[in-house]
N, C-alpha and C positions, 0 to 999 in steps of 0.2 A: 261485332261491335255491340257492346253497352252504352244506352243513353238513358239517364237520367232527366226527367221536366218538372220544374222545382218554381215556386214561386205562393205568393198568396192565395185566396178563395178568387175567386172571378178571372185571377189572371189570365185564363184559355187554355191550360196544361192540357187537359182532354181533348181538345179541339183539336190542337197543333200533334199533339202525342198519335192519333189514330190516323191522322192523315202520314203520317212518317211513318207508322208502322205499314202502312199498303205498301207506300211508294219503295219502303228500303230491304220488306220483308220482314221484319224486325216482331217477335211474339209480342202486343200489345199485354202490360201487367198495369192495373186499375185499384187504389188502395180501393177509393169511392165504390167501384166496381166488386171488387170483391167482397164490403160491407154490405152493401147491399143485397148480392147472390147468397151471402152466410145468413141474414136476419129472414129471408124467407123459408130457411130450413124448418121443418118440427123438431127438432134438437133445445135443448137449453141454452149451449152456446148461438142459437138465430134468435131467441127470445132476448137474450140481453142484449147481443145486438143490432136488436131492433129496437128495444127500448133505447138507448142509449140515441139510435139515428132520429125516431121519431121525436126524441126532446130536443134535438138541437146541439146535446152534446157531443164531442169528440169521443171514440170508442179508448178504451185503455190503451197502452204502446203494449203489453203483452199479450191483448188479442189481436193488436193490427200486426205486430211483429211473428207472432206465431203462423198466423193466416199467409201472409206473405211470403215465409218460411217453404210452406207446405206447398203452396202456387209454383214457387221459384221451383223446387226440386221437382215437381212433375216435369216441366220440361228443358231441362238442366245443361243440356247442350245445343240449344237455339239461343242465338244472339235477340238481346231484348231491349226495350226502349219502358218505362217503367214511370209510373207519374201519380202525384200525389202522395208519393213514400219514397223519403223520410220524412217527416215534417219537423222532425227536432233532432238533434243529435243525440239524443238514446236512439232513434229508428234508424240513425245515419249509421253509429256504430253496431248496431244490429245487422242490418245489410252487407256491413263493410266483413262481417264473421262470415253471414252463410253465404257469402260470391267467396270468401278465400275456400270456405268449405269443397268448394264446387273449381277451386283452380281459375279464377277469373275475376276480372274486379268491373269496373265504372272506367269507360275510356273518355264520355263528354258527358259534362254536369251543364244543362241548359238554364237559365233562372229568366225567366218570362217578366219582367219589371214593369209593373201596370201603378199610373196613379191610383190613390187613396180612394179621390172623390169618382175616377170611372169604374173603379173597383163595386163600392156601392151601387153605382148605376147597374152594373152588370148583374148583379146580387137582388138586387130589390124586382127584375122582371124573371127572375128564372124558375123554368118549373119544369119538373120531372117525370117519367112513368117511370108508376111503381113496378110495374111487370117487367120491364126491357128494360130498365136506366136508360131512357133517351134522355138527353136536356136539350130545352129549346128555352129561347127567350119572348117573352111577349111583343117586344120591338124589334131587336137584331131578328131571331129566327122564330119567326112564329110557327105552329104548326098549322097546317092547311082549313082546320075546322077548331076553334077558340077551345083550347081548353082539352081538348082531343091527341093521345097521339096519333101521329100519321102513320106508325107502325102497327099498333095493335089494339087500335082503339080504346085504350085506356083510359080513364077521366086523369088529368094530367093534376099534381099538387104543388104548392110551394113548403120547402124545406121550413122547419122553423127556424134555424138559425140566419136564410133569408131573410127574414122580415127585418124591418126597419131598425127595430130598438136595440135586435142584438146582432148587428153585421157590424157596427163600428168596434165591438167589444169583443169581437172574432176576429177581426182583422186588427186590433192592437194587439192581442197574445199570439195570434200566427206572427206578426212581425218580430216580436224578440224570439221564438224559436227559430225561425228562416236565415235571423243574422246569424245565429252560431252553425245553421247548415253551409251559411254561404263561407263563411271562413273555412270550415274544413276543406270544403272540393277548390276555393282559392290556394287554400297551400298545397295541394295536392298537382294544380298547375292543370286541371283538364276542364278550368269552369270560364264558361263565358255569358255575356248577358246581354238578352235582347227587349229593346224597347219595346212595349204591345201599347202604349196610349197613342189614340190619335192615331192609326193604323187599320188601313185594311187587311182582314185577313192572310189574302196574298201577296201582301207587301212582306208582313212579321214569317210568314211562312218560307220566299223567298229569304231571307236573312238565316233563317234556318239551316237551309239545303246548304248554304254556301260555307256556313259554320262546319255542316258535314262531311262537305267535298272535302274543306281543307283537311279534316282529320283521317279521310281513308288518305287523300295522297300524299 
């Protein structure tokens, strides 16, 4: 099985995504994940995109697309659950090439549907290591010592597109790419949509599981 976790910035696609991949065996693929791992290469291609992550803007669809490309067919015949790519319908019809490439397509398109204003909230506390890609939140998941991660003791930062001024002006252009995602995997009849506002983890995560039972039985 192919799953797909689609939705805005803060939504919890990562959070819900990793835990599904333990539970169901599923190869965890991380667009966020994989930017990250390329901009600390000494290559040119880690130097732009690291520049690109450290200003806050989105990397190009032909290095996210290519990257993703290259990830996918390393391990080509494990079933995989996949988040943060596409984010628009040029990454959606780029996906939709290299799974026919490979004999298999997207069995469940999940869209994680988070308010606007908790969306912000979620945005404006989150911080990262540089080293590992851990994210913790300063309220929901703090790390055990301020500022530290609890992995590898990293001094932990905030994203610039985090910050205040420009999270409402990233989540207006993620929202008109996400509605042309949502129409595709809609007609396509394998999408369904789960509320995350106002929810405990294990509540949005139950809702999950059961979206999945129904799809193997």
């Amino acid at each position: 099985m192919n799953i797909i976790v689609v939705g805005l910035p803060g939504a919890g696609k990562g959070t819900h995504a990793k835990k599904l991949s333990k539970k169901h065996g599923l190869v965890y693929f991380s667009s966020g994940k994989l930017l990250r791992k390329t901009a600390k290469r000494d290559s040119s291609l880690g130097t732009v995109v690291n520049r690109y992550i450290r200003s806050g803007q989105l990397v190009p669809d032909e290095i996210a697309i290519r990257l993703m490309r290259e990830e996918i067919f390393k391990l080509k015949d494990e079933d995989m659950i996949i988040e943060g790519f596409p984010r628009n319908i040029k990454q959606t019809h780029s996906l939709e090439r290299i799974l026919d490439e490979l004999e298999t397509g997207i069995d469940l398109c999940i869209y994680l549907k988070v308010k606007e204003q908790e969306l912000i909230k979620r945005l404006k506390g989150r911080r990262l290591c540089p080293r590992d890609g851990s994210i913790y939140h300063v309220k929901f998941m703090p790390p055990q010592k301020e500022g530290i991660c609890d992995k590898c003791g990293a001094s932990l930062y905030q994203r610039q597109d985090d910050k205040k001024d420009v999270i409402k002006e990233k989540i207006n252009k993620n929202k008109k790419d996400m509605k042309e995602v949502i129409a595709y995997y809609q007609n396509k009849e394998i999408f369904e949509t789960v509320i995350g506002t106002d929810k405990k983890i294990k509540e949005i995560q139950k809702e999950i599981e059961n979206l999945i039972e129904n799809e193997i039985n």
